[in-house]
PyMOL commands that place a pseudoatom at each C-alpha (Angstrom):
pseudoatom trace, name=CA, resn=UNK, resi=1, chain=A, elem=C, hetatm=0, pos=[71.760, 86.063, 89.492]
pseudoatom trace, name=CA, resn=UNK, resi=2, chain=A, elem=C, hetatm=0, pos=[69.412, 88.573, 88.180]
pseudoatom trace, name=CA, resn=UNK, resi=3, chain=A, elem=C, hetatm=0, pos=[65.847, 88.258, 89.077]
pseudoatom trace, name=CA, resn=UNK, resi=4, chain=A, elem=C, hetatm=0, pos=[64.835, 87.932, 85.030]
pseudoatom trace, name=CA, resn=UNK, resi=5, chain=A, elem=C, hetatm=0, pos=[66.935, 85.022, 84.613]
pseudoatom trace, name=CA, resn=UNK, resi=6, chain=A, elem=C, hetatm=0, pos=[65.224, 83.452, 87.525]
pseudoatom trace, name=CA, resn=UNK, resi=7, chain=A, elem=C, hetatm=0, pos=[61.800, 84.067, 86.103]
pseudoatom trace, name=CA, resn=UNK, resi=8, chain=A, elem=C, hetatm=0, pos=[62.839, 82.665, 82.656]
pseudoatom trace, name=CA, resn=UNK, resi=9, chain=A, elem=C, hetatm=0, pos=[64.251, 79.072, 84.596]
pseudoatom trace, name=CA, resn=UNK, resi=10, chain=A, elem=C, hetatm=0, pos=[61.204, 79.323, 86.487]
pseudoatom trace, name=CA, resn=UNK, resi=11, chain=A, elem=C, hetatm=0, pos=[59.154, 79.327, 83.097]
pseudoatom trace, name=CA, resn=UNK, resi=12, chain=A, elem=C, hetatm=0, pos=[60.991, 76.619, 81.328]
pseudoatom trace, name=CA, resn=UNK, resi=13, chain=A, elem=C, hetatm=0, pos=[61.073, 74.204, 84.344]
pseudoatom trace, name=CA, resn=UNK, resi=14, chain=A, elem=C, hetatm=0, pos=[56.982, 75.376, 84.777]
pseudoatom trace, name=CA, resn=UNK, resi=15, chain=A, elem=C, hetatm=0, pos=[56.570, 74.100, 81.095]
pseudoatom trace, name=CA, resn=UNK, resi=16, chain=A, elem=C, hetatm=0, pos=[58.223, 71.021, 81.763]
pseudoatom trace, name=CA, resn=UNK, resi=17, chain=A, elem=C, hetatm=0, pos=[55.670, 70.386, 84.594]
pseudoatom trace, name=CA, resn=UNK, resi=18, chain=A, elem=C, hetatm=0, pos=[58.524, 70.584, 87.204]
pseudoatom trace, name=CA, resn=UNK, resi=19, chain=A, elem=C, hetatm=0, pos=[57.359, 71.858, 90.747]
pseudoatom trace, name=CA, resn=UNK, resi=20, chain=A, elem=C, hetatm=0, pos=[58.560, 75.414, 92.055]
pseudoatom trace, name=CA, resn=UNK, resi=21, chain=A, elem=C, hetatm=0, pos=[60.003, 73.754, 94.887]
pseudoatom trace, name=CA, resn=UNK, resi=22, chain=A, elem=C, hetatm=0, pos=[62.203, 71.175, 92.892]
pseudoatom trace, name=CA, resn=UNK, resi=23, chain=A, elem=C, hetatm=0, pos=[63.464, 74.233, 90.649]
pseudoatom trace, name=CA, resn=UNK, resi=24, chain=A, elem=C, hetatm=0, pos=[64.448, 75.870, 93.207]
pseudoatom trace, name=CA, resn=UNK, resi=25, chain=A, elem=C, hetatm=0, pos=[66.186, 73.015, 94.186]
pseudoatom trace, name=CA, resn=UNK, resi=26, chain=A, elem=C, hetatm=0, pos=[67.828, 72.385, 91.077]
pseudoatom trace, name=CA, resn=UNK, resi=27, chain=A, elem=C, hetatm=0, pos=[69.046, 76.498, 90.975]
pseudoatom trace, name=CA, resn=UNK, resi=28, chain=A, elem=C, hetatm=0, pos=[70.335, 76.094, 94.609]
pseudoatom trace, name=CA, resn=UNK, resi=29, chain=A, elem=C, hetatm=0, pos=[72.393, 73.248, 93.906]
pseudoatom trace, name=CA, resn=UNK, resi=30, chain=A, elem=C, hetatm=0, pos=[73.491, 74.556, 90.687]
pseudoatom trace, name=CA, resn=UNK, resi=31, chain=A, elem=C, hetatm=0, pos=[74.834, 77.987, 91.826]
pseudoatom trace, name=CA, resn=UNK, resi=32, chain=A, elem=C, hetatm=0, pos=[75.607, 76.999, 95.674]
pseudoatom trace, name=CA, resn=UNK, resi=33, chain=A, elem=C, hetatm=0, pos=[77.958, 74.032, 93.792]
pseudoatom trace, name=CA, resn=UNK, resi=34, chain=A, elem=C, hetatm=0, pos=[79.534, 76.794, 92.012]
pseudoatom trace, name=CA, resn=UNK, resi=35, chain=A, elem=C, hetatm=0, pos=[79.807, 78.945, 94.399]
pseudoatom trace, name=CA, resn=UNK, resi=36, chain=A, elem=C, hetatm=0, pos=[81.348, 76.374, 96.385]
pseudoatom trace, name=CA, resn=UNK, resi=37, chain=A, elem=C, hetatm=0, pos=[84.374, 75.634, 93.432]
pseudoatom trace, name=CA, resn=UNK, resi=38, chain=A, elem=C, hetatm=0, pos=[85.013, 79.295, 93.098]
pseudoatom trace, name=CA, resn=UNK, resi=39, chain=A, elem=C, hetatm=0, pos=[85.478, 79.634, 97.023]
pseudoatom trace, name=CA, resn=UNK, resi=40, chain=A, elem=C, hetatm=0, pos=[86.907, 75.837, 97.488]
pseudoatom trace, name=CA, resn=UNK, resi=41, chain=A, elem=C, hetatm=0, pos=[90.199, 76.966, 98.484]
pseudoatom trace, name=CA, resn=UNK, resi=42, chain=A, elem=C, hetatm=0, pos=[88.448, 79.133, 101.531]
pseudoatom trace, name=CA, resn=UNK, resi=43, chain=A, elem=C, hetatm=0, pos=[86.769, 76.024, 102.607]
pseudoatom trace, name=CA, resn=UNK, resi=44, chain=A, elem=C, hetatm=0, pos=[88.259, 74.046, 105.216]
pseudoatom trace, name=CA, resn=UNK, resi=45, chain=A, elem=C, hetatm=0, pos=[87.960, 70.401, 106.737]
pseudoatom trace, name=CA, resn=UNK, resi=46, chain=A, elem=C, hetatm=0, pos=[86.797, 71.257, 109.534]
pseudoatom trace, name=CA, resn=UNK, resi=47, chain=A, elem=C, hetatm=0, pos=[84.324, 73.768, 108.574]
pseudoatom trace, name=CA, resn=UNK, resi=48, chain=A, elem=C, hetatm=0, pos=[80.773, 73.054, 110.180]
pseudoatom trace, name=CA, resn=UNK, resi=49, chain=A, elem=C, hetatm=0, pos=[77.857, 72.206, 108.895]
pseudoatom trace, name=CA, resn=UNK, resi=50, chain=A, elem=C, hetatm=0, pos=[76.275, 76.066, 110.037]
pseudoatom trace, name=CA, resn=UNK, resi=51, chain=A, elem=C, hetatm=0, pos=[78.863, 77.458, 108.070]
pseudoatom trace, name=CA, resn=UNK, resi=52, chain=A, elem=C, hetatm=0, pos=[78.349, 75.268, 105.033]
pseudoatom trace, name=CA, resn=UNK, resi=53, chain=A, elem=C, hetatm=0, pos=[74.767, 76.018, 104.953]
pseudoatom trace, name=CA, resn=UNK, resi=54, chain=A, elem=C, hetatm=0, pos=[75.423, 79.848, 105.712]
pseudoatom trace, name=CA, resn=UNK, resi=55, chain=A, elem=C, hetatm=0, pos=[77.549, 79.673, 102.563]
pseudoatom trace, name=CA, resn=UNK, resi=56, chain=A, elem=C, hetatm=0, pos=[75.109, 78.300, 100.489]
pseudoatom trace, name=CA, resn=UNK, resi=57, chain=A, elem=C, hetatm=0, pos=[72.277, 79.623, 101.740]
pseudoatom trace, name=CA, resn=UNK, resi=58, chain=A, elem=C, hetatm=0, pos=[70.167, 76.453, 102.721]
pseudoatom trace, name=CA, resn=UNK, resi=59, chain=A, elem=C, hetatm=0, pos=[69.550, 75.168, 105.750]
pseudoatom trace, name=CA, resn=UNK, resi=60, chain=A, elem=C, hetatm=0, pos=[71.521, 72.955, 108.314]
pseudoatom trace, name=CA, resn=UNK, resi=61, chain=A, elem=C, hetatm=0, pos=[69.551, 69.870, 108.066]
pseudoatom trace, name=CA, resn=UNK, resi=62, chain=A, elem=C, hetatm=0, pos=[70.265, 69.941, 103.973]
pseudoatom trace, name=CA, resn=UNK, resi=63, chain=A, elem=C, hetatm=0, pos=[73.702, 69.811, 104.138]
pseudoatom trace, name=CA, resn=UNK, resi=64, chain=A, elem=C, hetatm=0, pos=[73.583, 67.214, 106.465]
pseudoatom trace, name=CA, resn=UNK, resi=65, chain=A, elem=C, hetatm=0, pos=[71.152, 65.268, 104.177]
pseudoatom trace, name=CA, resn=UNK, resi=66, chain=A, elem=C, hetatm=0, pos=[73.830, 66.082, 101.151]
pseudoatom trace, name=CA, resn=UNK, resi=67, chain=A, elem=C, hetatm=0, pos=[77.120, 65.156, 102.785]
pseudoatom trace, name=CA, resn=UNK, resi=68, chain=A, elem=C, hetatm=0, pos=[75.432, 61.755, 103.845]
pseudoatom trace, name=CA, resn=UNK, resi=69, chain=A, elem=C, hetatm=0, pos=[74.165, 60.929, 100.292]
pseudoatom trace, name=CA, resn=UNK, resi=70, chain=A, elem=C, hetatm=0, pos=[77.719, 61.310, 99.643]
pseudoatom trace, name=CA, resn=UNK, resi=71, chain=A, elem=C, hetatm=0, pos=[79.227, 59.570, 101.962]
pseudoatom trace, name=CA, resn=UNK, resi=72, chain=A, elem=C, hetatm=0, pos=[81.020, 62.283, 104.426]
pseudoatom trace, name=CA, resn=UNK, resi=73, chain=A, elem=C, hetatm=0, pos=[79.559, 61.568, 107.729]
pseudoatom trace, name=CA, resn=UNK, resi=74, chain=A, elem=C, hetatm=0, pos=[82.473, 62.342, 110.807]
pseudoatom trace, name=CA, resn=UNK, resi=75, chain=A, elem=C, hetatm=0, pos=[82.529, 58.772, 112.597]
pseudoatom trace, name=CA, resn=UNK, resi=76, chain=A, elem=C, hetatm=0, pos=[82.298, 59.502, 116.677]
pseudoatom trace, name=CA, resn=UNK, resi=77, chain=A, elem=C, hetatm=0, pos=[85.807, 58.588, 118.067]
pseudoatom trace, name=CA, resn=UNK, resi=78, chain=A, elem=C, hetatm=0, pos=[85.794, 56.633, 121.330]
for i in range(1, 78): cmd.bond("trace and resi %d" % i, "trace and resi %d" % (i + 1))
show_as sticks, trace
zoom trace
């Protein structure tokens, strides 16, 4: 996304008395979900955590935190 749009979201959400951090929040779930939807057919299963993250550009330990809140959370086979 251009950098103008950016500063405008960053503006609005300032105005509202939303924190930099949770807008940037908000704008990395926003565009990593759809980035994720356009490219959800080059996703796989068994695709790691690392490369999640790599995809969306956050870190390990968030999509960890994500694909708990959601329930996907590989059970240890013994």
């Amino acid at each position: 996304m251009e950098n103008m749009k950016y500063r405008v979201i960053f503006e609005y959400e300032f105005h509202r008395g939303t924190s930099a951090a949770e807008t940037a929040r908000r704008i990395n779930d926003v565009y990593c979900m759809a980035a994720v939807s356009q490219k959800k057919n080059s996703y796989r299963p068994s695709q790691t955590t690392s490369e999640l993250a790599a995809g969306c550009g956050v870190s390990d330990k968030t999509v960890i935190i994500h694909l708990k809140q959601i329930g996907k959370v590989k059970k240890l086979e013994r």
